[in-house]
C-alpha positions in Angstrom: -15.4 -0.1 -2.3 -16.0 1.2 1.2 -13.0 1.2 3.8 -13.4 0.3 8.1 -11.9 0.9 11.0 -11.6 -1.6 13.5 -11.0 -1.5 17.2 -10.1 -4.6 19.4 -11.4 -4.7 22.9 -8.9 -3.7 25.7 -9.6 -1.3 28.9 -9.3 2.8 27.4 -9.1 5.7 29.2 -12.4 7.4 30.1 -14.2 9.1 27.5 -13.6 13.0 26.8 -15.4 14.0 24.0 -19.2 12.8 23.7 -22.2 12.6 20.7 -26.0 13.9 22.0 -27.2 12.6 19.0 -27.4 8.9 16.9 -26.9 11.2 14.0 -24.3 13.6 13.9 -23.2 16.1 10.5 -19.6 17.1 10.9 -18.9 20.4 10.2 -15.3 20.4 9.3 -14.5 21.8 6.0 -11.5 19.9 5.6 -10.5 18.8 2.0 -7.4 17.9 -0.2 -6.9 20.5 -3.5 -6.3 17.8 -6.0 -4.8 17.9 -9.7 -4.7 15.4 -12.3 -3.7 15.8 -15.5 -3.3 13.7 -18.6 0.5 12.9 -20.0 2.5 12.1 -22.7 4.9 9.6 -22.5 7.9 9.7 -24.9 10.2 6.5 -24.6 13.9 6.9 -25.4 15.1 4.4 -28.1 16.3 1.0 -26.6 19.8 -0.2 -26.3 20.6 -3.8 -25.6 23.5 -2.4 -23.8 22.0 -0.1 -21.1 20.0 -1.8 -18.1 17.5 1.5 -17.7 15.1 2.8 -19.6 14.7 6.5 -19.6 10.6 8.3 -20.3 10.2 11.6 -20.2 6.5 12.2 -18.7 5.0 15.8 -19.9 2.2 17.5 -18.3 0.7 19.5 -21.1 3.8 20.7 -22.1 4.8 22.5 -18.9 7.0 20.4 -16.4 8.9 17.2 -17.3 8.9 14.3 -15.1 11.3 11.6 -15.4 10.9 7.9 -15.5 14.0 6.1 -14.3 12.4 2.5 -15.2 15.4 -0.7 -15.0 14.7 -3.5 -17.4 11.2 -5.5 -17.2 11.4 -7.8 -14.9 10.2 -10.6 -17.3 6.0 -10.1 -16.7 5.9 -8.7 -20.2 3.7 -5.8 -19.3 5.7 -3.3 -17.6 8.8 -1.6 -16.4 10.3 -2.5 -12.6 10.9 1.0 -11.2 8.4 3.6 -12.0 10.6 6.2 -10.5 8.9 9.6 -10.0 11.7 12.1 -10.8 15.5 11.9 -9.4 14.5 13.9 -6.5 13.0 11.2 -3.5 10.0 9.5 -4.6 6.8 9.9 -2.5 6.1 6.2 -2.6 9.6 5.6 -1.7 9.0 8.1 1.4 6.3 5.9 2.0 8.0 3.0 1.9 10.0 4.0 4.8 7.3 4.8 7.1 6.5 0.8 6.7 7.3 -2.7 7.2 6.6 -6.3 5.7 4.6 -8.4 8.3 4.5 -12.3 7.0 0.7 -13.5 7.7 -1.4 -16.4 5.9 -0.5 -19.1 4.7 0.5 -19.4 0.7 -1.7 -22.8 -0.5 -0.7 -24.4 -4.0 1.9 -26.8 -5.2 4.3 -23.8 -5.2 4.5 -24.6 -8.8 5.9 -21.3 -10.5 3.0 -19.2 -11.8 2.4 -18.8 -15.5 0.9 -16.0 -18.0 -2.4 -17.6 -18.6 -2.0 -16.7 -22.3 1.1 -17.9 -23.2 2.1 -19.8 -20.7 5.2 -18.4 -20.1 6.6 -18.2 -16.0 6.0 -15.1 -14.8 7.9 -12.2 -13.2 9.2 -12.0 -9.4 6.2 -9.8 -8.3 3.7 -12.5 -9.6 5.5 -15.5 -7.8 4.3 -16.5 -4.7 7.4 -17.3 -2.6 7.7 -18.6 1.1 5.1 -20.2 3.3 3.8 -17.0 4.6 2.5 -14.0 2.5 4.5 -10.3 2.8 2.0 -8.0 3.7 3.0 -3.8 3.9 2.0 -2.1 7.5 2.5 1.0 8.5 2.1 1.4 12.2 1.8 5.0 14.4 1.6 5.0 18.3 2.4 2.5 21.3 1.6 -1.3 20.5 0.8 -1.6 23.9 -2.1 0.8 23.2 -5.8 0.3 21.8 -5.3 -1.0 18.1 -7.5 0.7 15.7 -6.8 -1.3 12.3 -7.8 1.0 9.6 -8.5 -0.8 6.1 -8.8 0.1 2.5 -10.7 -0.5 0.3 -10.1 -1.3 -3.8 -8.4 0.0 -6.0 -6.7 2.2 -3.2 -3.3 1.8 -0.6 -2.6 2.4 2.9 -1.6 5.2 1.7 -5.3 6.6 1.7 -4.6 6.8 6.2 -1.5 9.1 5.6 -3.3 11.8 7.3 -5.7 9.6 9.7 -3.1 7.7 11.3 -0.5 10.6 13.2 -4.4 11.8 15.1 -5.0 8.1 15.8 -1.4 7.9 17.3 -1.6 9.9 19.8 -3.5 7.7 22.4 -3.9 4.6 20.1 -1.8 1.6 18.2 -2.8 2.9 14.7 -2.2 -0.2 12.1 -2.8 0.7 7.9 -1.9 -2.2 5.4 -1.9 -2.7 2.0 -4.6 -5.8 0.8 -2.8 -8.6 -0.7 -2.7 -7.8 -4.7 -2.5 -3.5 -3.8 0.5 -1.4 -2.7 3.7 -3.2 -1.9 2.1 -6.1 -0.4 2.3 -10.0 -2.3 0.2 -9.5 -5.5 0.3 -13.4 -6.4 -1.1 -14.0 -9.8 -4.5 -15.7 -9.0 -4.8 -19.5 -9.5 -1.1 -19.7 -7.5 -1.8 -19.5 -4.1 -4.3 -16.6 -3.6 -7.6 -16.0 -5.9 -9.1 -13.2 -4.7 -12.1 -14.1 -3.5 -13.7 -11.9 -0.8 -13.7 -15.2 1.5 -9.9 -15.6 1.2 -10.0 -11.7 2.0 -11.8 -12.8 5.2 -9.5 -15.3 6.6 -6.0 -13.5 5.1 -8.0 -10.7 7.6 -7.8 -13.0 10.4 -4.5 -14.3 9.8 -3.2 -10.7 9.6 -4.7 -9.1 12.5 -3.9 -12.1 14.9 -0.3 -11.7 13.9 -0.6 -7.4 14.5 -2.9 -6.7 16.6 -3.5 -7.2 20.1 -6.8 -9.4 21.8 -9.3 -6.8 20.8 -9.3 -4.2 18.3 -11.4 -1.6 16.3 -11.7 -1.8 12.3 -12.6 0.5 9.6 -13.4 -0.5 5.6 -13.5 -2.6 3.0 -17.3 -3.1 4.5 -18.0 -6.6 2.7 -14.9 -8.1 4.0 -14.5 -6.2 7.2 -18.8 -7.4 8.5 -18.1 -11.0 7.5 -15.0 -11.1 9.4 -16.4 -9.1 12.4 -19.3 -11.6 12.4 -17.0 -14.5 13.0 -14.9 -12.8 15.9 -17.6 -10.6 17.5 -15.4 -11.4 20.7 -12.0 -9.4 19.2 -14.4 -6.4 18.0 -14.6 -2.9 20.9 -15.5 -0.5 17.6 -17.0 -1.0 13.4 -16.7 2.0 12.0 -17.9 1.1 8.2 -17.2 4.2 5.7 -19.8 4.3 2.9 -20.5 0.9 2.9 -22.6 -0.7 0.0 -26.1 -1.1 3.2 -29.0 -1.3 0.2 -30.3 -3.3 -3.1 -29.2 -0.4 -4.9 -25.4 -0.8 -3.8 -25.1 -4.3 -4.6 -23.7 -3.7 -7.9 -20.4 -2.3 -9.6 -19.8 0.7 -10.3 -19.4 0.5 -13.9 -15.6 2.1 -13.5 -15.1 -0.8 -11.0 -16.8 -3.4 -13.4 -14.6 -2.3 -16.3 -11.9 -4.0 -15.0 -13.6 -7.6 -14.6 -14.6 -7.8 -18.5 -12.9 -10.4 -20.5 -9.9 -9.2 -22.6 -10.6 -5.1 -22.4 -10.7 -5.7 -18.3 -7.6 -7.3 -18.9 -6.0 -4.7 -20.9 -7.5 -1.4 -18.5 -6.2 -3.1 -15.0 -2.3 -2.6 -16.4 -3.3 1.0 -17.3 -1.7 3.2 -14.7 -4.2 5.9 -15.4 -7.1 3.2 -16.0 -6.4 1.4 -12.9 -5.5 4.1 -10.3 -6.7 8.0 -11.1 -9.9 7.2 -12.5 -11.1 5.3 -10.0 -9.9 7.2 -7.2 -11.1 10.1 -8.6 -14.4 9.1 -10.4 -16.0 8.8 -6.7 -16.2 11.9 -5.6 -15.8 15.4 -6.4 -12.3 15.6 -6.1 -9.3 15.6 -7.9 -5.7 14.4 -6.9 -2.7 16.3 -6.1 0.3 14.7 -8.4 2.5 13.3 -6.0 -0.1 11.6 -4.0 -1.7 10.3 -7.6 1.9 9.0 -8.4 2.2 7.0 -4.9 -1.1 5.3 -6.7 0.3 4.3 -10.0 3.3 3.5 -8.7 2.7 -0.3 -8.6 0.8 -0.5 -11.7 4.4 1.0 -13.4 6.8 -1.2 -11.7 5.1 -4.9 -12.3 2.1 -6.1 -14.2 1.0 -8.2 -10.9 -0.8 -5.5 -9.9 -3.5 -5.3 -12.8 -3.8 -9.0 -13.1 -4.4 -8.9 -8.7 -7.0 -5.7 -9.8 -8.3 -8.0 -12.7 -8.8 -11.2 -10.4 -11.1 -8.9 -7.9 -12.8 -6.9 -9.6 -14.5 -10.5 -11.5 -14.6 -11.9 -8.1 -16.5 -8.6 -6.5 -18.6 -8.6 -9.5 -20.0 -12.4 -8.8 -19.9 -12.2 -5.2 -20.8 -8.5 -4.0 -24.4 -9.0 -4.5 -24.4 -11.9 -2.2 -22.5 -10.3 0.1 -24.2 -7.3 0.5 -27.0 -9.3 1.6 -25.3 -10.6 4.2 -24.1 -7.3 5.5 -27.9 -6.6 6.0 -28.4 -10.0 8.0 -25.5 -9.4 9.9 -26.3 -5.8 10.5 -29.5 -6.2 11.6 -29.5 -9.0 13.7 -30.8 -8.3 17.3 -27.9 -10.7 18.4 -25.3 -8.4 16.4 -22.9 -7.3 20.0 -20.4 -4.5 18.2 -20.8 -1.4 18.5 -20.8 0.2 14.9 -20.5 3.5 13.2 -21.6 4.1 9.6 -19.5 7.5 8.6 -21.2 8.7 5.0 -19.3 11.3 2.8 -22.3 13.1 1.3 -20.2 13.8 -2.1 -20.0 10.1 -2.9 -20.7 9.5 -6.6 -20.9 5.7 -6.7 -23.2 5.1 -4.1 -26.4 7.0 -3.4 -27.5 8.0 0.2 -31.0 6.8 -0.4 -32.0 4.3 2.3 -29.0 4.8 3.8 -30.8 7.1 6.9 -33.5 4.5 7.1 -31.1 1.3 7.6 -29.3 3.1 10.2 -32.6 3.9 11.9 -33.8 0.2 11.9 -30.5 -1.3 13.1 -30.1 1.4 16.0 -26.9 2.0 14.4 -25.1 5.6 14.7 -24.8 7.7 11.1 -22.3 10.1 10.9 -22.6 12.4 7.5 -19.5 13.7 6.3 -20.8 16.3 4.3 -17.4 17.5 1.9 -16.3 13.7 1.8 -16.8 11.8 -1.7 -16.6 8.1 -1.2 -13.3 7.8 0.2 -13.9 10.0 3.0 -9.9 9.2 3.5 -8.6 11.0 1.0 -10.8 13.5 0.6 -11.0 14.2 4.4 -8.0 12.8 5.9 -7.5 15.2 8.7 -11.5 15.5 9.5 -12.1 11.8 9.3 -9.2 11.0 11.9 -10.5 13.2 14.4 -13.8 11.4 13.6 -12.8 7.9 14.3 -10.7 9.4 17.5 -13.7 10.6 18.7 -16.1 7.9 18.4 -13.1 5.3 19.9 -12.6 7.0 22.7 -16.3 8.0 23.4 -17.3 4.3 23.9 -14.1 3.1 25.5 
């Protein structure tokens, strides 16, 4: 759903860009020319003998992409590897930009987790291992600066900031992760340590951001998760910048590509489709479509282990029982007189899961600022990357 930006309080340069208005329209045309198209795998016969597995992926017949997938790993669902072609993957450039931060603590009897099915143990990407769990950051600017801790939202990555955080980096310490269960981060299969819940997403927030992040930050995203957690450290918070967060009655429900993935069996099935799981989602929101290497950087850990579409699977049933609640919340919390951060509600105007209706009038009664963004879908991010960042530079350093 939507993604945040957060900010934590520390002393910022004076302002030197400034809004005249509580609503503002951004007139950048920025946007990302996106192509998807649908494949045909062909696997090469199995030999006991080899330890890869070769697929040649077409794209309606007219450029070959190969697959250079090593031996399942044991989950039963998928190959480890997912290789893009021989030349450098993106998601392995990506991978570089990065690194593993260790943050919450892993609860359980560390017993080794188990296909619910079957009952057989499952692979290395579905085992919980250590106290702590591996979280992927990528980081831009001077940690000594402002953070601004810019979170996704699901199904998506960090990858989603590419083009926010090098604008953020200039004057700020720029922090995109990858939620526990998306990306490279731990995907522990639920019931063994982590079950998705949106009030373990809270805490794991906390536990992440203390271990990150400096006294006082500003945070973007994932609006359910990101408002609870503000409202418990009001203190940490200089900046909420909420994108198209689910603010009415009419959001507190699924999108029905979202909801998919929570039904019993066929959920089950769709969350370890590549296709299923990543491009239709990301590309069913809005009015874009996806350019193939940055679509591949999305299926990528939905090919190499079957963790990640039982993580999606665990979620998605979670967000399904819970969102309504917590949408509700959002609205109390919102709305309180008492509420002390300053926040920001940026609205891509092309979104195609969540309507715009009441959206005005809720900023209006909570004296909170609406920014439309009127080429974004609903992840402005990705649509928008380059607009959005100056966006979120602006309003951070405008109140600081």
């Amino acid at each position: 759903m939507a993604i945040q930006a957060i900010q934590l309080k520390t002393s910022l340069r004076a302002p030197s860009s400034h809004f005249h208005s509580r609503r503002f329209h951004s007139s950048s045309s920025a946007s990302s020319s996106i192509l998807v198209r649908r494949f045909r795998f062909q696997f090469a016969s199995p030999n006991p003998s080899r330890k890869s597995l070769k697929l040649n992926c077409r794209s309606n017949g007219e450029e070959d992409y190969l697959l250079d997938a090593p031996v399942s790993v044991g989950d039963g669902f998928s190959f480890s590897g997912g290789k893009y072609s021989d030349e450098p993957s993106p998601s392995d450039e990506w991978f570089k930009q990065g690194r593993m931060v260790k943050a919450h603590s892993i609860l359980g009897t560390g017993e080794k987790a188990k296909d619910p099915i079957f009952g057989l143990t499952m692979g290395v990407g579905s085992q919980a291992t250590g106290e702590l769990f591996r979280w992927f950051c990528v980081e831009g600017g001077n940690a000594d600066n402002p953070s601004v801790v810019l979170i996704h939202g699901f199904p998506s990555q960090a990858y989603s900031y590419r083009k926010v955080l090098p604008i953020l980096a200039k004057d700020y310490h720029a922090i995109a992760f990858d939620w526990l269960g998306f990306g490279f981060s731990d995907k522990p299969q639920p019931g063994y340590g982590f079950d998705y819940t949106l009030d373990e997403y809270v805490s794991s927030l906390n536990s992440l951001i203390n271990e990150l992040a400096g006294s006082e930050v500003s945070l973007g995203y994932f609006s359910p998760v990101v408002v609870k957690y503000a409202s418990l450290h009001q203190e940490k918070l200089r900046n909420l910048i909420l994108i198209n967060p689910p603010l009415t009655a009419k959001h507190a429900k699924l999108p029905s590509t979202l909801s998919a993935f929570s039904n019993f069996l066929l959920g089950e099935i769709f969350s370890q489709d590549p296709l299923r799981a990543s491009d239709k989602p990301l590309t069913s929101c809005g009015p874009y479509k996806m350019k193939e290497e940055d679509a591949m950087v999305y299926r990528r850990p939905y090919l190499t282990s079957g963790s990640s579409g039982f993580a999606l699977n665990a979620i998605s049933r979670a967000m399904k029982k819970g969102l309504k609640t917590y949408v509700e919340d959002m609205q109390t919390i919102l709305k309180d007189k008492n509420w002390k951060v300053r926040t920001t509600i940026c609205w891509g105007q092309r979104d195609r899961w969540l309507s715009f209706d009441g959206v005005e009038d809720f900023c209006k009664d909570s004296n909170h600022t609406l920014i439309e963004v009127p080429r974004g879908g609903h992840h402005v991010q990705e649509d928008c990357g380059e607009e959005l960042g100056q966006l979120i530079y602006g309003i951070v350093r405008k109140r600081n």
